[in-house]
N, C-alpha and C positions, 0 to 999 in steps of 0.2 A: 338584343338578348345577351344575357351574360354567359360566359365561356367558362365561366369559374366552375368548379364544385360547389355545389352548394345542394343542401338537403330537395329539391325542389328541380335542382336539374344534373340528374347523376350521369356522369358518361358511359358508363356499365349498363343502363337500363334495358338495352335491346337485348343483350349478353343475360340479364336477370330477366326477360322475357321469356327468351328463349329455353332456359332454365324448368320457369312456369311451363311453358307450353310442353316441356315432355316430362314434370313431373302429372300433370292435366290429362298427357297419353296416357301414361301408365295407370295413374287409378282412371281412368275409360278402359281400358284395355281389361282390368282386375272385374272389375263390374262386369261387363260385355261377358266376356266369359264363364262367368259366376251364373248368370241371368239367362244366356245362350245356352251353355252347353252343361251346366249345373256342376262344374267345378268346385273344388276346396279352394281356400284361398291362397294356398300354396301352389296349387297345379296353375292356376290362374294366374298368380304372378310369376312363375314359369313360362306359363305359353304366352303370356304378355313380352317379355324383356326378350327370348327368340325374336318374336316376330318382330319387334321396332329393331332388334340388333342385326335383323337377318340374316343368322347365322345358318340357318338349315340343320337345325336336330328336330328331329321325329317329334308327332304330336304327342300329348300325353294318350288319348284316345281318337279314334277317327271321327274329325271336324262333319258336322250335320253341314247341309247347304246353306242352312244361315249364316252359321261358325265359320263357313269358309268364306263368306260375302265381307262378313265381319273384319274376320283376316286380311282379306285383300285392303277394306278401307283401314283398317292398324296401319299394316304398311307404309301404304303409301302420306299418310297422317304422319307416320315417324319417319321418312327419307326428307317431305316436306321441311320439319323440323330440326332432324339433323342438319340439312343444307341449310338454314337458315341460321343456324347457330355455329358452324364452320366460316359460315361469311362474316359472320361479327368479329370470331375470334382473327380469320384472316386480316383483315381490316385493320383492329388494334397493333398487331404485329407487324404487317407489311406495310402499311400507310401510314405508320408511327405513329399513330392515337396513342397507343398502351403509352408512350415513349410521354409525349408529350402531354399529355393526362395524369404522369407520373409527378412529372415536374411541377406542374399544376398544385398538385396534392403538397408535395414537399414543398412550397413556398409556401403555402396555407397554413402548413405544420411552423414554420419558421415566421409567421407574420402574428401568430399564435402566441407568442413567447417574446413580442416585440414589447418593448416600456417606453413612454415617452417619447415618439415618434411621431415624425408628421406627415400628415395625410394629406395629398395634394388631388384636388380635383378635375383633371381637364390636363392634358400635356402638349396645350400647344403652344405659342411662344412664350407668353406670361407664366405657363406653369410648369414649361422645361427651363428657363433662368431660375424660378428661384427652386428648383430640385436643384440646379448648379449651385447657388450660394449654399443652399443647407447643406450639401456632401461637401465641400470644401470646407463647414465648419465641422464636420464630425457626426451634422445629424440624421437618425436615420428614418429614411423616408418611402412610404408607401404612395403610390401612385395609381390613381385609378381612370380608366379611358375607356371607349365605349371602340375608336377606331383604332383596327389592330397596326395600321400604316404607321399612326404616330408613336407608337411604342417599336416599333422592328427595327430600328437604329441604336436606341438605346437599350433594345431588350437584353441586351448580354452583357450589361454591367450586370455586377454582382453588388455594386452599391443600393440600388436600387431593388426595389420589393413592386412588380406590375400586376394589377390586376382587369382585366380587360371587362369591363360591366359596367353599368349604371350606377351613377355615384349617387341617382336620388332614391333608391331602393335600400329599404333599411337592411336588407339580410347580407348588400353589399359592404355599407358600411360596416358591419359586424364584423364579418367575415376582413376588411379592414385593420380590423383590432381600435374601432374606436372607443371603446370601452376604456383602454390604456392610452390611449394618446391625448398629448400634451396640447394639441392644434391641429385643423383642421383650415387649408388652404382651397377656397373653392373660385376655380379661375376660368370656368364656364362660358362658353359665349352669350349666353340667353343668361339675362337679368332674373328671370322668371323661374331657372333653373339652380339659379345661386341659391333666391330664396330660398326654394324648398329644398335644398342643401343643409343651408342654414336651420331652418326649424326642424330637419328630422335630425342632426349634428345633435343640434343642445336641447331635443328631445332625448336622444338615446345617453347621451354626456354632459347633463346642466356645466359641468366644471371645465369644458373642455375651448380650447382659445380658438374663437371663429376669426377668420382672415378672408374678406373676399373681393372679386372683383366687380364691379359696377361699368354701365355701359353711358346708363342715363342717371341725370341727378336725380329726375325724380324717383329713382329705386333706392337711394343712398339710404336713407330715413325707414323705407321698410325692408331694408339688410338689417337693419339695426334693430329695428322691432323684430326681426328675426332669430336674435340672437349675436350676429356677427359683434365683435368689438371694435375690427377697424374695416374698413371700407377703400379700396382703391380704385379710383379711374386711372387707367394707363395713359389714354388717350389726352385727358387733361393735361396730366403731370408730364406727358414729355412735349405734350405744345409749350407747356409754359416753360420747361427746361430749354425747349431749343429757343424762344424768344429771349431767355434771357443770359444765353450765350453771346447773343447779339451786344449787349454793355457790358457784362464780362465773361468773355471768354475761360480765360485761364483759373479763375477762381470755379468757374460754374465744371472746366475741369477738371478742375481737384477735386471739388465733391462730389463729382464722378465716380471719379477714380476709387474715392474712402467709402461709396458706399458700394462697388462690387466688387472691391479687392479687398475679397476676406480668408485669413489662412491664420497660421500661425504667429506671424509676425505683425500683424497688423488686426488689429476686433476693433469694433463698437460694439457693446457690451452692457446690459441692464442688470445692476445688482439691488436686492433689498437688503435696506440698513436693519439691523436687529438693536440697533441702539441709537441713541441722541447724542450728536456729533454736531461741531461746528467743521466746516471744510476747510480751515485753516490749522485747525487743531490737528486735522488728520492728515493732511498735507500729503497726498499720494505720489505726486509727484518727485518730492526729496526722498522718502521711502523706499518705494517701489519704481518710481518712472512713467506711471501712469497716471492720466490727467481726468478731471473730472470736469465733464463739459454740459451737462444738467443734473436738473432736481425735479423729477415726479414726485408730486405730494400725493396725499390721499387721498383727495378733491380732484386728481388728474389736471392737474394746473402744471405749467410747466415753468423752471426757473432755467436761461439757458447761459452758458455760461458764467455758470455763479461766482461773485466774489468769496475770500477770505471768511468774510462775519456771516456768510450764509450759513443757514441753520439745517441739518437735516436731523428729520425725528424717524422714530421707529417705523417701517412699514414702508416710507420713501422711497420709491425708484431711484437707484444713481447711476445713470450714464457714465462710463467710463469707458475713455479712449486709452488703447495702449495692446502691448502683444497679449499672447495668451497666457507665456509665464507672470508679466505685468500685472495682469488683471487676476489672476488667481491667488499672487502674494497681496495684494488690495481686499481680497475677501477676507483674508482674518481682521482688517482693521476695522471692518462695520458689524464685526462679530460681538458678541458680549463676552 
């Protein structure tokens, strides 16, 4: 069950209970004595608010033995309810609800006003790495977990946006801010769970980049029919990474190394071109210092390390390697 705020599960409600149940005394109390002792509705709610306040002032007229039967049950009706409504409030106060319900609230206000942000599903080791890579490039990232254990380590970064609840619940993702964001990362351990990640994502965001992870091949295909764009096994990709450390080591750790060391000095980087360019004509390398090591077409075909007479047209992905000042002096040259 989720810990969030959310219209459906408010942390106040016993406090709004308690609320109801003595404003419920008092028109019983108004009636009662209206009905009982034939009251105006003034003296009535007079002899109402005395007796649940039990302050001891004199009755308006001397109570019949119904009136007094009645009174007794007022009373004790309104101590009930008092004590009941002191225990809430004590509670949020001394047991740091209010505190921490607070907080709650104001990250929801700030996750609210988030743009182009990424959503990550699951915070266990696949989906605490790439909250690492995204905060080391700048982006900023919502995190959503169901076990409070795996967020209490990292809950006091201030990088990070947590939300403790079911990531296949649409009122979570909302509350998410998937509306505004750019991708959604769903790194779940149930295959079954991605899925429907996946179809309530690009239900609630048709526009929005699915990322997720896979356990079995045979779920690859319906991630996809899901909506997901790309699909990850961990388990595959790092058997076959450590097998083929085995023939080259030193190469297999360098592209290691270039794809988790990401900051400012060093990006891989996906630009679209806005114009039709040959890669030799643009030459980013003598320009700017950054290199261009593919070509995404529009067909999602990929050219990787392109020569000079490669062609890139409007719309083209282009990979470029280089810092982050590099690669930003590189975007005026695919510009029009």
């Amino acid at each position: 069950m989720s810990n969030f705020p959310t219209r459906g599960n408010n942390p106040f409600r016993k406090t709004y209970l308690a609320i109801y149940l003595l404003i419920g005394a008092i028109s019983i109390g108004i009636i009662g004595f209206i009905v009982i002792e034939g009251y105006n509705f003034l003296d009535a709610l007079y002899m109402t608010i005395i007796t649940l306040g039990t302050v001891g002032f004199s009755e308006v007229n001397p109570l019949s033995p119904e009136g007094k039967i009645f009174t007794i049950f007022l009373i004790v009706l309104g101590l009930v309810i008092f004590g009941f409504f002191i225990t809430q409030i004590s509670r949020y106060f001394l047991d740091g609800e209010f505190i921490r319900y607070f907080k709650i609230y104001k990250m929801q206000k700030e996750i609210s006003q988030l743009k182009d942000h990424t959503i990550i599903c699951g915070f266990g080791r696949n989906g605490r790495e790439a909250a690492r890579v995204l905060k080391q490039t700048n982006n900023q990232v919502v995190i959503i977990e169901t076990e409070q254990s795996k967020l209490h380590t990292e809950a006091a970064d201030p990088v990070y946006y947590f939300l403790e609840a079911d990531a296949t619940r649409d009122e979570t993702l909302l509350s998410a801010g998937i509306m505004q964001a750019s991708a959604i990362i769903s790194t779940l351990p149930d295959d079954a769970l991605n899925v429907f990640v996946c179809l309530t994502a690009k239900e609630l965001n048709p526009n929005i980049k699915i990322i997720s992870r896979a356990t079995h091949v045979s779920s690859i295909k319906k991630l996809k029919n899901a909506g997901a764009k790309n699909v990850i096994m961990p388990d595959k990709i790092g058997g076959a990474h450590m097998a083929m450390l085995v023939n080259n080591p030193d190469i297999e750790e360098f592209i290691d190394i270039m794809s988790t060391s990401t900051g400012d000095s060093f990006l891989i980087q996906e630009i679209t071109s806005q114009k039709n360019v040959i890669v030799g004509e643009v030459d980013t390398w003598k320009k700017t210092g950054a290199t261009v090591i593919g070509i995404k077409s529009g067909e999602d075909k990929y050219i990787l390390n392109p020569g000079p007479e490669a062609s890139i047209k409007v719309g083209d992905g282009v990979i470029i390697m280089g810092s982050k000042q590099q690669i930003n002096n590189s975007l005026i040259l695919f510009k029009n």
